[in-house]
Every structure is written in C-alpha cells, then in structure tokens.
C-alpha positions as CSV (number, residue, x, y, z in Angstrom):
1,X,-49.3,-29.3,195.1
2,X,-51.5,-28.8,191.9
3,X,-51.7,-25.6,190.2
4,X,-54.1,-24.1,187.9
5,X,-53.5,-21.2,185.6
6,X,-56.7,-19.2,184.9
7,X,-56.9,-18.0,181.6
8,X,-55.5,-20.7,179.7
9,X,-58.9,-22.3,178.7
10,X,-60.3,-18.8,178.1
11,X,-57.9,-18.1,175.6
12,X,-58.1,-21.8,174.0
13,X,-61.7,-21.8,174.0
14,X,-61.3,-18.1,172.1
15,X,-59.2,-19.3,169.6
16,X,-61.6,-22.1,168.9
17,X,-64.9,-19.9,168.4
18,X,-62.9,-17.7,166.8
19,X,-61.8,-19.9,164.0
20,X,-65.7,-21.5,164.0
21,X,-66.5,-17.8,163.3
22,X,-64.2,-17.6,160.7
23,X,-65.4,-20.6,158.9
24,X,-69.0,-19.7,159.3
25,X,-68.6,-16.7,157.6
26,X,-67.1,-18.3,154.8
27,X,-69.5,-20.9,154.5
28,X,-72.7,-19.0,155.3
29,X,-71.5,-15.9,153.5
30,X,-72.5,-14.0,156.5
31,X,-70.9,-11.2,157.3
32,X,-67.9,-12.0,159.9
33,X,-68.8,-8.6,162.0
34,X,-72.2,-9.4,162.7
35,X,-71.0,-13.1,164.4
36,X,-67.5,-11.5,166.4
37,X,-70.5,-9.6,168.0
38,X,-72.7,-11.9,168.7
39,X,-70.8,-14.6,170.4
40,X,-68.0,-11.9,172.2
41,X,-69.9,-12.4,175.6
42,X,-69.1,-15.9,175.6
43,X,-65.6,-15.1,176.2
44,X,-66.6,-13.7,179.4
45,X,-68.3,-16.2,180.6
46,X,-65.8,-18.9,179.9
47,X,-63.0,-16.9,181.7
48,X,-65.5,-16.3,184.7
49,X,-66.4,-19.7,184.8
50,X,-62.7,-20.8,184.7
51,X,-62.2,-18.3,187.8
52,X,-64.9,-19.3,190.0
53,X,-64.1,-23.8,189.3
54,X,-60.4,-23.0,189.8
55,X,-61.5,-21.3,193.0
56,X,-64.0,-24.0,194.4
57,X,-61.5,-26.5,193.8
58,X,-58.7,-24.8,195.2
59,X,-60.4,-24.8,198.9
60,X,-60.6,-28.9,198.3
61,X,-57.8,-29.9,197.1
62,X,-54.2,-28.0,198.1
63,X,-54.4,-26.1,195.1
64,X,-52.1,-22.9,193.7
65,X,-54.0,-21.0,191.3
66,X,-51.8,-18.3,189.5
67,X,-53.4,-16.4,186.8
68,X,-52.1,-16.8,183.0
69,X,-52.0,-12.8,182.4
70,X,-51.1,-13.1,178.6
71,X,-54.1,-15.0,178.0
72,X,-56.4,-12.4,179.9
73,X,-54.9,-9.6,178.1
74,X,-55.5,-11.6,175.0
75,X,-59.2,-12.0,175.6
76,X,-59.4,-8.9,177.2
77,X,-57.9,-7.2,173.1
78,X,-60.7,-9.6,171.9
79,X,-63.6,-8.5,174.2
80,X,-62.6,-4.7,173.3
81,X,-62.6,-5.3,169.7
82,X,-66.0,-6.5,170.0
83,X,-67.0,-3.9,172.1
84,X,-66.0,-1.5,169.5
85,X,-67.9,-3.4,166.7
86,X,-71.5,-3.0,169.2
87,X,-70.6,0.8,169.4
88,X,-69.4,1.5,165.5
89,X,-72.9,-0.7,164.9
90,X,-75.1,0.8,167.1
91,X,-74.0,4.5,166.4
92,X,-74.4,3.7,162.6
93,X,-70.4,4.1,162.0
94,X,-70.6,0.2,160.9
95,X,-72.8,0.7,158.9
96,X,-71.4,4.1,157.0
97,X,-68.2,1.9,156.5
98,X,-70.2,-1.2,154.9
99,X,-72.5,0.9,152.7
100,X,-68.7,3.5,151.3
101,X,-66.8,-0.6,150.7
102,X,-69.5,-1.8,148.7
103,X,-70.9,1.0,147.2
104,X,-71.1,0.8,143.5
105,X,-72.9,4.0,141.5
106,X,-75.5,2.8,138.4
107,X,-77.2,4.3,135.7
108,X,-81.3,3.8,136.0
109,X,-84.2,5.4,134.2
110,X,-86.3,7.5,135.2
111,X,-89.8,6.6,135.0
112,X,-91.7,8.2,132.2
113,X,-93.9,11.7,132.8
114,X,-96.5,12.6,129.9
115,X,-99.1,14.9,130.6
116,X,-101.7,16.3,128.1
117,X,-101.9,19.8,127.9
118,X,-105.4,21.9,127.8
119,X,-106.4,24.7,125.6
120,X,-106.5,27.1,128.1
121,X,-102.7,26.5,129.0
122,X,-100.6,29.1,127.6
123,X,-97.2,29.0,129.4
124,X,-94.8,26.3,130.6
125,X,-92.5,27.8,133.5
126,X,-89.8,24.9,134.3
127,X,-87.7,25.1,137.4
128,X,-84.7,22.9,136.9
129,X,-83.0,23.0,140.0
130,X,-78.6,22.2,139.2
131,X,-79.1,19.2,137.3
132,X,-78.5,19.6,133.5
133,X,-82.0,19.3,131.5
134,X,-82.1,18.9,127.7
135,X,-85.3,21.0,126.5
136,X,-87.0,19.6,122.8
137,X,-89.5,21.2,121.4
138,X,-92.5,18.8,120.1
139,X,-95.0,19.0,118.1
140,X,-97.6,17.2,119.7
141,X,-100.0,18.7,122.8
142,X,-98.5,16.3,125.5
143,X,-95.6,17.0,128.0
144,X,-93.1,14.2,128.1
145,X,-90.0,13.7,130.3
146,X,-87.9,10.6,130.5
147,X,-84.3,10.6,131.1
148,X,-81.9,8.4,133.2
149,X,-80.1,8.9,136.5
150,X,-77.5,7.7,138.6
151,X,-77.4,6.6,142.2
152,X,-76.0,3.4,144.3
153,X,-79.0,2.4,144.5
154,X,-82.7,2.3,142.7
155,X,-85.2,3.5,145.1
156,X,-83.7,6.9,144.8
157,X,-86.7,7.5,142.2
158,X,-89.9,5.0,141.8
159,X,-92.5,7.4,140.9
160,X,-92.7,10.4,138.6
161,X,-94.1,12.4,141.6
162,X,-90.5,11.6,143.5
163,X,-88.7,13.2,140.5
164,X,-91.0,16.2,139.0
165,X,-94.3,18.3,140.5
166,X,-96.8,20.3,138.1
167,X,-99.5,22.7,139.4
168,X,-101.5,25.1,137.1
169,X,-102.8,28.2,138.3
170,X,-104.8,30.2,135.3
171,X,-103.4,29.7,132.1
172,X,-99.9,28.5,133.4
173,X,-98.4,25.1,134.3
174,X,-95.3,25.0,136.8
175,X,-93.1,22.2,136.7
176,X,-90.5,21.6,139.3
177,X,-87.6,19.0,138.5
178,X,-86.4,18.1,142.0
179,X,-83.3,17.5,143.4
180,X,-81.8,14.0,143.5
181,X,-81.5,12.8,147.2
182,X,-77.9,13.3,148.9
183,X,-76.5,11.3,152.0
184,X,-75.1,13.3,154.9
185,X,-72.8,11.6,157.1
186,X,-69.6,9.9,157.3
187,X,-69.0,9.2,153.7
188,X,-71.0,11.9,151.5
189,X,-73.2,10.8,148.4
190,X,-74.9,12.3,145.7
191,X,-77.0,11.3,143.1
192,X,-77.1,13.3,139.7
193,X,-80.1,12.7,137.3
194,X,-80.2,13.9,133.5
195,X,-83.5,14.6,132.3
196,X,-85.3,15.5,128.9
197,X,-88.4,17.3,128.7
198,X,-90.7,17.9,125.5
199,X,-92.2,21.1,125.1
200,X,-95.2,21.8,122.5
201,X,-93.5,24.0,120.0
202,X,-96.9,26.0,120.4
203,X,-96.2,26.8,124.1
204,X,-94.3,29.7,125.6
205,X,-91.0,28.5,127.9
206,X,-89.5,30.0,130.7
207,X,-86.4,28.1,132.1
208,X,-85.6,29.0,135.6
209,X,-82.3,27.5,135.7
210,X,-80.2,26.7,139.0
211,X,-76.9,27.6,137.7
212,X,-76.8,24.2,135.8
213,X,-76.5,23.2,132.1
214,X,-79.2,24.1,129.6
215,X,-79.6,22.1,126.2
216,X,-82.1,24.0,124.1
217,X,-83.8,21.6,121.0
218,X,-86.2,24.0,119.7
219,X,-87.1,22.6,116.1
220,X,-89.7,24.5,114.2
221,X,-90.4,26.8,117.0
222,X,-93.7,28.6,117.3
223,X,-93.4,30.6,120.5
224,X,-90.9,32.3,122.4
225,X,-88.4,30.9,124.9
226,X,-86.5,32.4,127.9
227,X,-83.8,30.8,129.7
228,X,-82.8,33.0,133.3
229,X,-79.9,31.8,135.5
230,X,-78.2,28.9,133.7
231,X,-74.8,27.8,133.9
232,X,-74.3,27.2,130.4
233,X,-76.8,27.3,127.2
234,X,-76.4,25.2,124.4
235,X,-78.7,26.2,121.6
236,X,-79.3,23.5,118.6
237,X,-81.1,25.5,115.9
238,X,-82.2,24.2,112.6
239,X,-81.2,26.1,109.8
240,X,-85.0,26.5,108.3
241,X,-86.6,28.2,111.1
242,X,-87.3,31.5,111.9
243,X,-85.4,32.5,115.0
244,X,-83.8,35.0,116.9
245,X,-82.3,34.1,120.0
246,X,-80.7,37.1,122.1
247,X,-78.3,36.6,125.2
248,X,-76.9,38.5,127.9
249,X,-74.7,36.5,129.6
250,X,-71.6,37.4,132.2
251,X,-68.8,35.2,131.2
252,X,-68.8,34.9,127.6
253,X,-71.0,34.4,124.1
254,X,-69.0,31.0,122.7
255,X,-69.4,31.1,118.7
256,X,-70.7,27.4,117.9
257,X,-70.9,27.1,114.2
258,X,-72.2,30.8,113.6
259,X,-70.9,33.5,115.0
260,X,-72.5,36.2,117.2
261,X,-73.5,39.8,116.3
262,X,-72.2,40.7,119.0
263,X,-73.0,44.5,121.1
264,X,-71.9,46.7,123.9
265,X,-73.3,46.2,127.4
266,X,-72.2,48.6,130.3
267,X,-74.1,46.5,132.4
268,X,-76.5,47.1,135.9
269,X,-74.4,49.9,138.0
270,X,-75.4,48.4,141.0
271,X,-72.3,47.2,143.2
272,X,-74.3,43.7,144.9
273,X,-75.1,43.0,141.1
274,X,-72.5,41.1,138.6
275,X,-72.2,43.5,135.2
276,X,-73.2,41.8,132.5
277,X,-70.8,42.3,130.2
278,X,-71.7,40.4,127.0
279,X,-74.4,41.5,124.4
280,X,-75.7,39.6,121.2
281,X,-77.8,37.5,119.1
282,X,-78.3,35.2,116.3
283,X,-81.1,35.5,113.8
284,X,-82.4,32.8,111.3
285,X,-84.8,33.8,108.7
286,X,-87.1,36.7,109.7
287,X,-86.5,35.6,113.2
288,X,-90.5,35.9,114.0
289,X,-89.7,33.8,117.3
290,X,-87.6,34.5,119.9
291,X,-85.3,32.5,122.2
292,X,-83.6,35.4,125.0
293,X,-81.1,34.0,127.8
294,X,-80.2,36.4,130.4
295,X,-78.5,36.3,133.8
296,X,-76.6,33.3,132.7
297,X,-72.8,32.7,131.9
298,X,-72.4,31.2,128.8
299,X,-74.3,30.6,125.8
300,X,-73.4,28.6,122.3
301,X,-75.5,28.4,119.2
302,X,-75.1,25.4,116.4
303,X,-77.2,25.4,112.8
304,X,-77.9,22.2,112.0
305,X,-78.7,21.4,108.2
C-alpha cells in the first residue's frame, strides 16, 4: 500500500519560491513586500493541486493519503502573512510604514518672489501665519522674498504662488505667507519653512503674526512698523537712525544690548483678555519713525554700530 502525504510538496515548493523571492529582491533591488504578494496565491494552488492528484490517484492505485498538517499550517502562517501585506497595502498602512523607514527631512529653497511696487501703494499688511519670518527693510521699490524650507520631500513648494498670495485693494497690498503642508495619518509630518521678506524702507508695515518668531531688520527706516500677535520680536536697529520702537508685550521686555525705559501698564480689565503687563520703548535719535509691537510676548532690541 502506497501512501501520499499532502502538503509535503506545498511546503517544498514554498520554500523554493520563497528563497527565489529572496534573491530577486536582492538582485532586482525590488522591494521584497511587493513580490511575497504577488506570488502568495501560488501557494494555494500548489497545495490544491497536490490535494486533488493525490486524490485521483488514490481511487487507481490502493492508495493511503494522510495529510502532512505541519506543512499546511506552515503554508497556511505563509498565506496569512501575505494576506496581511494585501490589507496593510491596500488600506495604505504599507505604505505609512515605507514612507516613516525611509523618510529623510532636507533643506530646499524656496523659489524667489519679487514684485514691483506702484506709486499708489501705501501699505504692506503681511500675514505670517507660525512660521518664523525675518523682515529687512530695503531700499529699493521691489518686494523680494526668498528663504529656504524643510520637508522629506521637494514638491512641498514649486511655485511662489504655493508658498505666498498678494492682492491689492486701494492703496494696500496683502500678503499672505502660507502654511507648509502637514501629513495626517499614521506617522505625523510637518514641514517648517523660514522665509525673508524685503520691505521698501518707504512703505508702512503691519505684521500680523501667528504667534510665531518675528525678526525685525529695519535699516534706515522711513515709515512706521507694527508688529500684532508675535511670539517673539527681535529688533536689529542701527545705531544712526531715527527710531522709536514701543512694545506692549505679556510676558516680558528682554534688554538686548540697550535697555528698556520701561513703564507701568495695568493692562485691559476684561477677564477673557490676557493683561498686558509690560510697558516700554527704545528711542534712537529724534525717533521721527516708529516701530510699536503689541499683543505679543516678548520683545528684544540690539544697536548695531
């Protein structure tokens, strides 16, 4: 009496794709998930084939078939590995997992913005969003901003449109910086971007900050600045200008290399309102131009020489 053990083959035939697989991958450089799930079925069909042979030739011949269970559990581990790669893959998991192992953050720049500025414009209102922007004063009659960012990858920002919108409406230009992209899901990304935008000294500035970091380069200012709702002001004066720069701030009034004239402030009264508990300001010559930070938290001023 012959007997026949179904499974056997399965599992040797499995352990020869499987180490083809293997060596595929490392040959081809091709990733060893994406073959386990394309040739998995195979495994099936070997075993099922092996099933319905052993049973043909068992009604010819007087044949015992028993039934190798070790193997089958062995292909039935490598079928539901497989099965779970299909799922992870085709839910996205896979790839969530591929994109967090491989991911490596790099610096890029941004891709340069200059706009010429009319006659008739009169004020620059720049709304930051949380990103740090450093502010220079220039004194040309062109907008500029440049800057670098960094992302895993460098489609984040192709355009200057992707990065920054203007619109005028009467004798004032809006500029929006917008926010870097973030990635939702399993693993959680974020891009952060660093811009610098030149302001014509001649040109009245108001920062809308985003509770972010504020870098102020003035130079020979001719105009006056305001900075609302920053994080943190840093103010880089020249020591030849004319200049008074004012802040009301929540947290503190950090002495750079000058220090603060510093005043009371009792602050709004209202309770859904933070008080605003620190008063001063910094004047350079006859201070004929004005830099005034409110509803922020901290400011510093430097002289340079």
């Amino acid at each position: 009496m012959r007997k026949w053990r179904v499974g056997t083959v399965s599992m040797g035939a499995s352990l020869i794709l499987l180490g083809i697989v293997l060596f595929i991958s490392q040959w081809k450089g091709m990733g060893a998930a994406d073959i386990f799930m394309s040739w998995w079925p195979f495994l099936l069909v070997v075993l099922g084939v092996e099933i319905l042979v052993h049973f043909y030739f068992s009604k010819r011949e007087n044949t015992f078939i028993k039934y190798d269970f070790l193997s089958i559990i062995f292909i039935g581990v490598l079928g539901s590995v497989a099965v779970g790669f299909v799922l992870l893959s085709s839910t996205g998991i896979l790839q969530e997992f591929r994109t967090a192992v491989s991911a490596e953050t790099r610096v890029f720049h941004l891709p340069e913005v200059r706009q010429s500025v009319s006659s008739e414009i009169k004020r620059i209102v720049l709304r930051t969003g949380s990103q740090p922007v450093v502010i220079e004063g220039s004194k040309g009659n062109e907008i500029q901003i440049f800057g670098t960012y960094q992302s895993i990858s460098a489609n984040d920002i192709q355009r200057p449109e992707d990065y920054v919108t203007m619109n005028i409406v009467e004798d004032t230009m809006y500029m929006t910086i917008k926010e870097m992209p973030r990635k939702e899901g399993l693993f959680h990304t974020m891009s952060t971007m660093t811009p610098t935008v030149m302001i014509p000294q001649h040109l009245s500035l108001e920062v809308r900050g985003g509770y972010n970091s504020v870098f102020l380069y003035p130079r020979q200012l001719a105009a006056n600045w305001t900075v609302s709702k920053a994080e943190s002001v840093h103010i880089e004066l020249d020591k030849n200008t004319n200049i008074l720069v004012t802040a009301v701030t929540h947290e503190s009034l950090e002495d750079g290399n000058i220090a603060w004239q510093r005043e009371k402030s009792t602050g709004p009264q209202k309770d859904d309102l933070p008080p605003q508990a620190f008063k001063g300001k910094i004047q350079l010559g006859n201070g004929t131009h004005h830099i005034y930070v409110f509803d922020s938290q901290r400011v510093a001023v430097h002289v340079i020489n």
